[in-house]
C-alpha positions as CSV (number, residue, x, y, z in Angstrom):
1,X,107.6,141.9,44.8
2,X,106.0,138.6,45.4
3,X,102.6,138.3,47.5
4,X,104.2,136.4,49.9
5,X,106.8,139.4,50.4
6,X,103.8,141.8,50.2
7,X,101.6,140.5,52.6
8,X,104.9,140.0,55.1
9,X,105.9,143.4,55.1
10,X,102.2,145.1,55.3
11,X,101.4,142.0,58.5
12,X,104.7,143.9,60.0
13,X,103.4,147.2,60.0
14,X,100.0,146.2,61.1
15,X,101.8,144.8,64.2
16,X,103.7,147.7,65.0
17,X,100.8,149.8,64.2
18,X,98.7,148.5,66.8
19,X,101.5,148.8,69.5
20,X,102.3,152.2,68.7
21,X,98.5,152.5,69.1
22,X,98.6,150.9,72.2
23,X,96.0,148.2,70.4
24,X,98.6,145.2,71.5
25,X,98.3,143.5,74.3
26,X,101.3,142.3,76.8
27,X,99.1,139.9,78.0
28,X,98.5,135.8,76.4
29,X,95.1,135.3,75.8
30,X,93.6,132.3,77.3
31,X,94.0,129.2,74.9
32,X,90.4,128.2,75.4
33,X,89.5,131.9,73.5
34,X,91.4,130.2,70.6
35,X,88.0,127.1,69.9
36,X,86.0,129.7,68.9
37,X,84.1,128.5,65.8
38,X,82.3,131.9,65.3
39,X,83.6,134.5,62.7
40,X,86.7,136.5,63.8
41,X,86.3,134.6,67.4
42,X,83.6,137.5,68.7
43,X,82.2,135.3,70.8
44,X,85.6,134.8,72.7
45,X,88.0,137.8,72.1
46,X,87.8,141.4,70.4
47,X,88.5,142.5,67.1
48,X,92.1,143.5,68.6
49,X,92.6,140.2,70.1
50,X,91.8,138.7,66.7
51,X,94.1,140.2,64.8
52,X,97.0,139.9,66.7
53,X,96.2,136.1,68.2
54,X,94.9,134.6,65.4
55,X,94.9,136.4,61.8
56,X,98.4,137.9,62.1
57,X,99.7,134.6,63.3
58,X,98.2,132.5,60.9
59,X,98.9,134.4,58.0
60,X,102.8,134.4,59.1
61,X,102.4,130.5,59.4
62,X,101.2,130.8,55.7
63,X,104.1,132.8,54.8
64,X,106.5,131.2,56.3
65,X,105.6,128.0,54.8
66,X,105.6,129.7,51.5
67,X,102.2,128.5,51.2
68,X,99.2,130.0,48.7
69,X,97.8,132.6,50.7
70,X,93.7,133.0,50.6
71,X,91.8,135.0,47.8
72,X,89.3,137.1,48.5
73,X,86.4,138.4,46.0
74,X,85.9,141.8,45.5
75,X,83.6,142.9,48.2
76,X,85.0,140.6,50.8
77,X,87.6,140.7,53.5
78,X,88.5,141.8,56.9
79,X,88.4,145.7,56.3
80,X,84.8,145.9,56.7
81,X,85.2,144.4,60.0
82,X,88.2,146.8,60.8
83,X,86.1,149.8,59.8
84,X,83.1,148.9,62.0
85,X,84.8,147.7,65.1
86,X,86.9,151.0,65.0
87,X,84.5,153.5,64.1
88,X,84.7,154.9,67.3
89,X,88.7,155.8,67.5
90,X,90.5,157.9,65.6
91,X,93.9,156.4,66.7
92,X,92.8,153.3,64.7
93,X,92.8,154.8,61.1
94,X,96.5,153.6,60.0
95,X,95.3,149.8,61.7
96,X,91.9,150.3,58.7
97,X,94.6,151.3,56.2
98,X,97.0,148.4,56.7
99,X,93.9,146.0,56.8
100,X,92.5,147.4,53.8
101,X,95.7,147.0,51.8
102,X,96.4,143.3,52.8
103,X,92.6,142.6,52.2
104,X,93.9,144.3,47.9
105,X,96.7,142.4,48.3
106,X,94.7,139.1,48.4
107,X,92.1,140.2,45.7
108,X,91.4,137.5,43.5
């Protein structure tokens, strides 16, 4: 299976993993929240609001233009972000595992 295919299917699950953990939101987020210039947009969202307004959307862009996805290092990546941000809720484990397997997926 191609990356591209890879990273589509796991992006998939880590939507419907956050609505079944009630980690979506029904609501738009405000487009100003978007001009963020500060890593994963803290100063203008959460870590929820992140993934699913900006890092699942662009990474679907990506895909959908069959474009080269990103490479991460070893060591790098948005898991560690995951893992800290949702220390704190159990419910959020399958959302850490998804993360973590796009984040091998992109391994350089």
């Amino acid at each position: 299976m191609s990356e591209l295919a890879q990273v589509k299917i796991l992006l998939q699950s880590l939507q419907q993993e956050m609505m079944d953990r009630e980690l979506w939101s029904l609501v738009a987020i405000e487009a100003e929240a978007l001009i963020s210039q500060q890593p994963f947009c803290m100063d203008t969202m959460n870590f929820s609001q992140w993934l699913q307004f900006v890092f699942i959307p662009r990474m679907q862009a990506l895909i959908d233009a069959q474009q080269v996805l990103p490479k991460l290092k070893k060591g790098q990546g948005v898991e560690p972000m995951a893992s800290e941000y949702f220390k704190h809720q159990p419910n959020a484990k399958g959302v850490i595992s998804l993360i973590r397997q796009i984040d091998e997926v992109l391994q350089d």
